[in-house]
C-alpha positions in Angstrom: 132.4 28.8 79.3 134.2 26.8 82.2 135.8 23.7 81.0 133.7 20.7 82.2 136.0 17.5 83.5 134.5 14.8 81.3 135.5 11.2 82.6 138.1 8.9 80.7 134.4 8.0 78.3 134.4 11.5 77.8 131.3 11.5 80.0 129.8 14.3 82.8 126.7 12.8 85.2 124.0 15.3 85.0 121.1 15.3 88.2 117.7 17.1 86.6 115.7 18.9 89.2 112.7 20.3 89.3 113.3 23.8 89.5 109.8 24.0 91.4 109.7 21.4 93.9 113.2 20.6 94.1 112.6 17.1 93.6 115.2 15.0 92.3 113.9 14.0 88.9 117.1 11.6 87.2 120.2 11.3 86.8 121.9 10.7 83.4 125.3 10.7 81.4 126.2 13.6 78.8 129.4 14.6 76.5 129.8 17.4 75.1 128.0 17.3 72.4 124.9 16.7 74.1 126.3 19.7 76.7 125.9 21.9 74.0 123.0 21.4 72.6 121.3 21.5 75.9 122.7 24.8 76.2 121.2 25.9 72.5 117.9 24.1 72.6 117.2 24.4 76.1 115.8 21.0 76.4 117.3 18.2 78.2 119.5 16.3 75.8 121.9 12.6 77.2 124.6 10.1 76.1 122.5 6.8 76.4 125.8 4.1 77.3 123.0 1.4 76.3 121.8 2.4 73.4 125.5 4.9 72.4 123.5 7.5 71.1 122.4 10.8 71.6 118.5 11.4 72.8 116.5 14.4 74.2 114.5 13.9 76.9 111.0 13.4 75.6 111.3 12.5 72.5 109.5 9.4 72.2 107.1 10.1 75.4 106.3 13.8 74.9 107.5 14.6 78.5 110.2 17.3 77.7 112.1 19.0 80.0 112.4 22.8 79.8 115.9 24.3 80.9 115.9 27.1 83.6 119.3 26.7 84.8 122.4 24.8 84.6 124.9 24.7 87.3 128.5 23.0 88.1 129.8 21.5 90.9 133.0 22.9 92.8 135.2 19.8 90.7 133.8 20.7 87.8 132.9 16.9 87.1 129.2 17.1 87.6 126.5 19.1 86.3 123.2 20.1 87.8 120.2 21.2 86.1 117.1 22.5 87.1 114.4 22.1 84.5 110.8 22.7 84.0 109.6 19.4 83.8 106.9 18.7 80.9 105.3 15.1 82.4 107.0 12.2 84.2 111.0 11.9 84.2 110.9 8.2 84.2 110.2 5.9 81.3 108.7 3.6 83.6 105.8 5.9 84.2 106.5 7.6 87.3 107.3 11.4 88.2 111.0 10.8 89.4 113.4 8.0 88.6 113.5 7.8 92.0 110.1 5.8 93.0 111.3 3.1 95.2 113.0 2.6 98.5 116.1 1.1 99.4 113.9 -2.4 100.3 112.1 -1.7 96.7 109.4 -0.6 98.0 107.6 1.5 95.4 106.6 4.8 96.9 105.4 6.6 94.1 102.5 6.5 91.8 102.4 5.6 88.2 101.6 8.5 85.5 101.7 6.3 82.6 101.6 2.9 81.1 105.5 2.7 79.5 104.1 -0.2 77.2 101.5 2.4 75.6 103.9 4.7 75.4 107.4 3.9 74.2 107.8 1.5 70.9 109.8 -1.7 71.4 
């Protein structure tokens, strides 16, 4: 496997993209644990800095992500994966993380009501 440049948190940015539409779905942080079992479950799995833990995407929400792909940029320092998207990226209910403007104007429409869906 190519050796991955993992910052001084031992940390790679991963941008998930709909392998379909193209669309820009998140962006997130992963070590190399979470790499790895990306690459055995093929589901999307993150390093949450908040919360320092691992978590798959979709396990409290349902919306997996399906991998189809996983690439690596020409510095080796991030990664991009293209994914087969099971619902809405965003845990605030939207398609994309990426639902506003640079004014903040949301652009988007909401899939789902976060506060029926994640537990507090």
């Amino acid at each position: 496997m190519l050796k991955l440049k993992f910052d001084k948190n031992g940390l790679i940015p991963a941008i998930i993209q709909d392998e379909k539409t193209k669309n820009i779905l998140m962006v997130a942080y992963m070590n190399k644990k979470t790499v790895w079992k990306t690459i055995k479950t093929k589901r999307t799995w993150f390093y949450s800095r908040s919360r320092n833990r691992l978590w798959m995407k979709g396990e409290e929400s349902g919306n997996i992500q399906i991998v189809k792909k996983i690439l690596v940029d020409c510095d080796k320092d991030t990664i991009l994966i293209l994914v087969k998207p099971k619902g809405p990226a965003c845990h605030h209910g939207y398609n994309s993380c990426f639902y506003r403007n640079i004014k903040g104007r949301v652009i988007s429409k909401r899939l789902f009501d976060p506060k029926k869906v994640y537990k507090k």
